[in-house]
C-alpha positions in Angstrom: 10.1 35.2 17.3 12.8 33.3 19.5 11.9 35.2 23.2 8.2 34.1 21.9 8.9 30.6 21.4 11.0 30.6 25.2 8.2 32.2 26.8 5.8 29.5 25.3 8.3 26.7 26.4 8.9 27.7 29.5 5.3 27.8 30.5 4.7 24.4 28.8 7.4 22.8 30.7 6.0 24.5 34.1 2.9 23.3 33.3 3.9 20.1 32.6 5.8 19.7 36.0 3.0 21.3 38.0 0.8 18.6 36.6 3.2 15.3 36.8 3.4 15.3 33.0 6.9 15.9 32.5 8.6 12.5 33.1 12.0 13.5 32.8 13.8 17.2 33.1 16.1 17.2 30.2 13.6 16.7 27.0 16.2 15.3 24.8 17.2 12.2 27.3 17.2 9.5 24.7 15.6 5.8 25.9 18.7 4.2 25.6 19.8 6.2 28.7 16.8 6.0 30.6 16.1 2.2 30.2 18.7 -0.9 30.7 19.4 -2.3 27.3 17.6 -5.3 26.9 19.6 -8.1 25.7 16.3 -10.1 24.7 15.3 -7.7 22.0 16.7 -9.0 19.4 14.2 -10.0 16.2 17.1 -11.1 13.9 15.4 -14.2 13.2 11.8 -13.0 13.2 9.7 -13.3 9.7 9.2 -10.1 9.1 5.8 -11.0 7.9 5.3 -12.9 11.4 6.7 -9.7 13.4 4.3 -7.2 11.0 1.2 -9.7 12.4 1.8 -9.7 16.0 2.1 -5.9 16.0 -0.8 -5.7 14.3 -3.0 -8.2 16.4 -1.2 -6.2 19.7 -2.6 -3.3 18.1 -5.7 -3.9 17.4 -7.0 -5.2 20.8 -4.8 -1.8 22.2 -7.3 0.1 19.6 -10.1 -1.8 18.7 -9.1 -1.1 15.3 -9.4 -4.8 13.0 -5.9 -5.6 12.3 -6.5 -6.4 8.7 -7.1 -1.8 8.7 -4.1 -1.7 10.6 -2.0 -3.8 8.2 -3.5 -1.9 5.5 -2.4 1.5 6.7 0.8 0.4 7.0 1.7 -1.7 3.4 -0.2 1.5 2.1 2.7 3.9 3.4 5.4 1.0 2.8 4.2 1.4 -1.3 4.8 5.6 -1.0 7.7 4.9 0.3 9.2 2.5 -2.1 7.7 4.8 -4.6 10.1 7.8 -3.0 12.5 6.3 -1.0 14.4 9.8 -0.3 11.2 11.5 0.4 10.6 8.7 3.0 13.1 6.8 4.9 12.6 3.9 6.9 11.9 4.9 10.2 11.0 1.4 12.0 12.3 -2.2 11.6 9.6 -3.5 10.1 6.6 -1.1 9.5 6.4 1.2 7.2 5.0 3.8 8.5 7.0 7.6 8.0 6.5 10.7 9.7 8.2 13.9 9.7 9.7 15.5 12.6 7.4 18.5 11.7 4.6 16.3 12.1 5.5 14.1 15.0 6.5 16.9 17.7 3.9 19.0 16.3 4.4 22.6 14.1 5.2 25.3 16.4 7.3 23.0 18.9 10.4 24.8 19.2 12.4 21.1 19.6 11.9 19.2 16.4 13.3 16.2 18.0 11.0 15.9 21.1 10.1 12.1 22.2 7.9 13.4 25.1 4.3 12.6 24.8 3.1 15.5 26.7 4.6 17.9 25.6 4.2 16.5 21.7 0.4 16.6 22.8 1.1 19.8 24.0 2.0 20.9 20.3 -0.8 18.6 18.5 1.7 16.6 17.4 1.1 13.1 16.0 3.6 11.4 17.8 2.3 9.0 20.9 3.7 6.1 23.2 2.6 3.1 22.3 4.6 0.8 23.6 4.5 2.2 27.4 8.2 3.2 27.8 7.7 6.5 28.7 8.8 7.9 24.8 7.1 8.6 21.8 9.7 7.1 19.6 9.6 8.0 16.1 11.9 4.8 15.4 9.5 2.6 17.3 7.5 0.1 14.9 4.7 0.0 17.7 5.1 4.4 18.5 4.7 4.5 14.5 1.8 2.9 13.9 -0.4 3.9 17.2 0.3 7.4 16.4 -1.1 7.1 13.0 -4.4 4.9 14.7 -4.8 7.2 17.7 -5.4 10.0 15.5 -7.5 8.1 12.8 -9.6 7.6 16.0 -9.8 11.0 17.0 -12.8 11.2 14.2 -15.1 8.9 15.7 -15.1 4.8 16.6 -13.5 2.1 15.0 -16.8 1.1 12.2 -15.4 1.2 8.7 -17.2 4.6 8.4 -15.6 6.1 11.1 -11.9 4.8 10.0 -12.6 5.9 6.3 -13.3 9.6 7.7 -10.2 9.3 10.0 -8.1 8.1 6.7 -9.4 11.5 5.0 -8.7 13.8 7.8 -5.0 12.2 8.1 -4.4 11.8 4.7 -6.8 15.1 2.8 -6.4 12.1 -0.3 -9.4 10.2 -1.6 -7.0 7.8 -3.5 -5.4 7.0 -0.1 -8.7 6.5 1.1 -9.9 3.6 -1.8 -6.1 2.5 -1.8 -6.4 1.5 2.0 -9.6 0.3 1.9 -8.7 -2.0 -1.0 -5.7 -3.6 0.6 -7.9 -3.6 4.1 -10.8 -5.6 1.7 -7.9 -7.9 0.6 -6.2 -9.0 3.9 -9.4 -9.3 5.4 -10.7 -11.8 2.4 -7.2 -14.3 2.6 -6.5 -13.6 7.0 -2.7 -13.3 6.1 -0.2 -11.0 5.1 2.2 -13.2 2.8 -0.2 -12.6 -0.5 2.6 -11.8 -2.8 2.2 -14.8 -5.4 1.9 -14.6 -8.8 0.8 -16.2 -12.0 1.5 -16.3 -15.5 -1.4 -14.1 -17.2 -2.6 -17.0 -19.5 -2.5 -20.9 -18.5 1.6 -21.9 -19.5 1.6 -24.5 -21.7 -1.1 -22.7 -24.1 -0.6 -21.5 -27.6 0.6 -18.3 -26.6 3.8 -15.1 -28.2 5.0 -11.7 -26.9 7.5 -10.1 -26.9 8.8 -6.7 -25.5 6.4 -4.1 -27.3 7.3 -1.1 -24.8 7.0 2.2 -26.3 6.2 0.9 -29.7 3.9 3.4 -32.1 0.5 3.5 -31.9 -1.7 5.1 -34.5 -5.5 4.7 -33.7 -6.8 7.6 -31.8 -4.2 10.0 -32.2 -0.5 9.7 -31.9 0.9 7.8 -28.8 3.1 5.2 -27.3 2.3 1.5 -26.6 2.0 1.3 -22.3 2.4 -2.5 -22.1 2.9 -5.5 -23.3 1.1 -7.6 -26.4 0.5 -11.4 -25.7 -0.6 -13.1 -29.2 -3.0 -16.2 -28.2 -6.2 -17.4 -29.6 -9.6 -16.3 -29.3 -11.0 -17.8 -25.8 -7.8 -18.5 -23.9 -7.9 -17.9 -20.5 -6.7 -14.7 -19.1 -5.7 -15.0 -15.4 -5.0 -12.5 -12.6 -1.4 -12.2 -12.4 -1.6 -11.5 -8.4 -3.4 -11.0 -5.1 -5.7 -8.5 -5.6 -9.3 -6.7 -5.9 -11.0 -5.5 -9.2 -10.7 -1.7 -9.2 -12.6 -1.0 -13.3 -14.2 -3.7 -15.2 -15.8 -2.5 -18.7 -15.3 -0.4 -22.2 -12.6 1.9 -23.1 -12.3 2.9 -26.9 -8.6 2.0 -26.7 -8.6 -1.0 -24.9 -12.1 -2.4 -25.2 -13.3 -4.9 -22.6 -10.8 -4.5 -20.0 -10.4 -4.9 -16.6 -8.2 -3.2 -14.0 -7.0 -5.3 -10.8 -5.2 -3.0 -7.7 -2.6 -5.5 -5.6 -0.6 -4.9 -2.3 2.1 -3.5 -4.1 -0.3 -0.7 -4.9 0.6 -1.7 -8.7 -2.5 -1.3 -10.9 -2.9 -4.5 -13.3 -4.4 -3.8 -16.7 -6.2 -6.4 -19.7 -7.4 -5.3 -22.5 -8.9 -6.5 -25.5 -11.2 -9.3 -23.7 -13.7 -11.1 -25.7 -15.9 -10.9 -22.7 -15.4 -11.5 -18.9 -15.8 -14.2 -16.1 -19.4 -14.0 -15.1 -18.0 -14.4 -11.2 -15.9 -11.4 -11.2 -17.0 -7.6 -10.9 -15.6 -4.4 -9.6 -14.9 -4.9 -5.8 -14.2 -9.0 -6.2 -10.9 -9.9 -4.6 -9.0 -12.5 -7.1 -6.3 -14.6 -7.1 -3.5 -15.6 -8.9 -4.2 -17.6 -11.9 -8.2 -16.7 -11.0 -9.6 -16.9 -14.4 -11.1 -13.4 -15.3 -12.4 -13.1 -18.8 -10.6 -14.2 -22.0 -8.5 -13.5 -25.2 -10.4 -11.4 -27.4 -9.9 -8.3 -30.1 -12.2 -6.2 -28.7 -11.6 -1.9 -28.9 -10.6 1.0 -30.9 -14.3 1.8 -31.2 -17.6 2.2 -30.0 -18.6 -0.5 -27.6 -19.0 -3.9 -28.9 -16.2 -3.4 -31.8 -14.1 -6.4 -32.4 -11.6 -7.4 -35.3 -9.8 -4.7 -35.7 -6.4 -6.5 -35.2 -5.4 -10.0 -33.7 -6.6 -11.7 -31.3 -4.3 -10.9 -28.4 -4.2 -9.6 -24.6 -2.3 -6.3 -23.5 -1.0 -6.3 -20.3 0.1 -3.0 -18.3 1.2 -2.2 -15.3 0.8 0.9 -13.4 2.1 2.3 -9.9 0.8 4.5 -7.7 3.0 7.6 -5.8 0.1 8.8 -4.0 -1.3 11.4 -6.4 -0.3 10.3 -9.6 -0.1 7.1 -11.4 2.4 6.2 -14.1 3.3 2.9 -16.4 6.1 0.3 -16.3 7.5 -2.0 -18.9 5.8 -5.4 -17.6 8.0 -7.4 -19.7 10.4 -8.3 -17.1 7.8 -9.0 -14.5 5.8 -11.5 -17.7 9.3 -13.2 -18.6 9.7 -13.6 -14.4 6.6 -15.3 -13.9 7.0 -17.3 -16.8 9.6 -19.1 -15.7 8.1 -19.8 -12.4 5.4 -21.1 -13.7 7.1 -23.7 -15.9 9.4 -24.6 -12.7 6.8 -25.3 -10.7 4.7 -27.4 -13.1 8.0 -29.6 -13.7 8.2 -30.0 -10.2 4.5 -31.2 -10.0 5.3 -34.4 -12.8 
């Protein structure tokens, strides 16, 4: 196997020089030595947020990809990589993009470590230069994320369709797909990244109780453990979306009878149960708000649809995040009692 892979390197390098391709002789030369430092770099006092935009924007008229997609792609790998940090280090400063060095110089290159675009290409790997230094750099915000665009457009234009194909081929997910495509429907509804608000899920101030009911006993439909919190509040009081968001299920289910299911940036799943019925405005696909009124305080479920009274009236809240192929609950209690208090600070500071 080893005389193999020297024969194929030695003819990819030859190749490379015969054609001009091969900037530099020794494949491992790192940037820092070909390029002066640049004592102007620094972004210490950049808003992230503000730094995320203008790569985005920069992008986007590189690609002619929207830069709400863009933004999308990348929050969409930031969430997997929260949700396995040692999976998925940090590669950038600020985007969250990873790739593995498999990926990035390509399968069979014989130098896992290789930051030159030809002979990456060469291999089929991902990684690309994108900000025209001569490297494809996979700790480079702007490298990251044009390698990740460059081949999303390898599978046609930049329409939604042909980006949605391009997510599949990349990814071989459809809950990547819908996940990116929700966050891209989001951006693209407020124009801004900073959508990280959140409310209270009924008005503060009302006639409202919980308490944490994590893992409590549940008996109707078989044996199984409570996935959420219970807030005790009257028939007809408000229930509000808790963030930035777009309505993912909206309908029956025995267990939790009129419910709806709101996806956020986070790639947090929001669930209410229980609704007496639901905001006529608001419908799968509709991108809410915080504090957007979407139904109200019922005791709908634990039967066929349409089956109230069982217990009293009262909304449960859930919260579910997404690794990429599977989906599993939270205790919300910390986030309710968190946005609680928020909520009562900033009314005081409205009197």
């Amino acid at each position: 196997m080893k005389p193999t892979i020297s024969i194929i390197t030695a003819a990819v390098v030859a190749s490379m020089l015969m054609t001009g391709q091969l900037c530099y002789a020794d494949r491992n030369v790192s940037k820092a030595e070909a390029e002066p430092a640049n004592p102007q770099s620094s972004d210490v006092d950049i808003d992230p947020m503000v730094s995320r935009q203008q790569l985005y924007d920069r992008l986007s008229v590189m690609t002619g990809i929207p830069w709400y997609r863009l933004a999308a792609v990348d929050q969409y790998e930031r969430t997997l990589s929260k949700a396995r940090p040692k999976a998925r280090p940090q590669l950038g400063s600020v985007v969250g993009v990873f790739i593995d060095e498999e990926l990035w110089a390509g399968a069979l290159n014989p130098d896992p470590t290789d930051n030159i675009p030809a002979s990456i290409q060469w291999f089929n790997g991902v990684g690309r230069d994108g900000d025209g230094d001569g490297f494809a750099d996979r700790s480079s915000d702007l490298d990251l994320l044009y390698s990740v665009a460059t081949r999303f457009l390898q599978y046609g234009g930049s329409t939604e369709d042909d980006f949605s194909i391009g997510l599949w081929e990349y990814y071989h997910n459809s809950r990547a797909v819908q996940r990116i495509q929700q966050f891209s429907s989001i951006y693209a509804a407020f124009g801004r990244l900073d959508l990280y608000d959140h409310a209270f899920p009924v008005p503060v101030g009302t006639n409202y109780s919980y308490k944490s009911t994590w893992g409590n006993a549940r008996g109707w439909g078989g044996r199984r453990t409570h996935e959420g919190t219970d807030i005790f509040a009257n028939y007809g009081i408000p229930v509000r979306s808790t963030c930035f968001g777009v309505v993912e299920v909206k309908g029956w289910n025995p267990y939790g009878g009129w419910r709806i299911g709101i996806r956020d940036l986070n790639n947090y799943y929001h669930y209410y149960a229980h609704l007496s019925g639901f905001d006529k405005t608001v419908g799968i696909g509709t991108i809410v708000k915080p504090g957007q009124t979407i139904g109200w305080v019922g005791s709908s479920g634990y039967g066929k649809p349409g089956t109230q009274g069982k217990f009293p009236p009262h909304l449960h809240y859930g919260v579910y995040r997404d690794r990429g192929l599977i989906e599993w609950a939270f205790d919300p209690y910390p986030l309710l009692r968190r946005w609680e208090q928020d909520e009562r600070r900033k009314l005081k500071s409205n009197h």
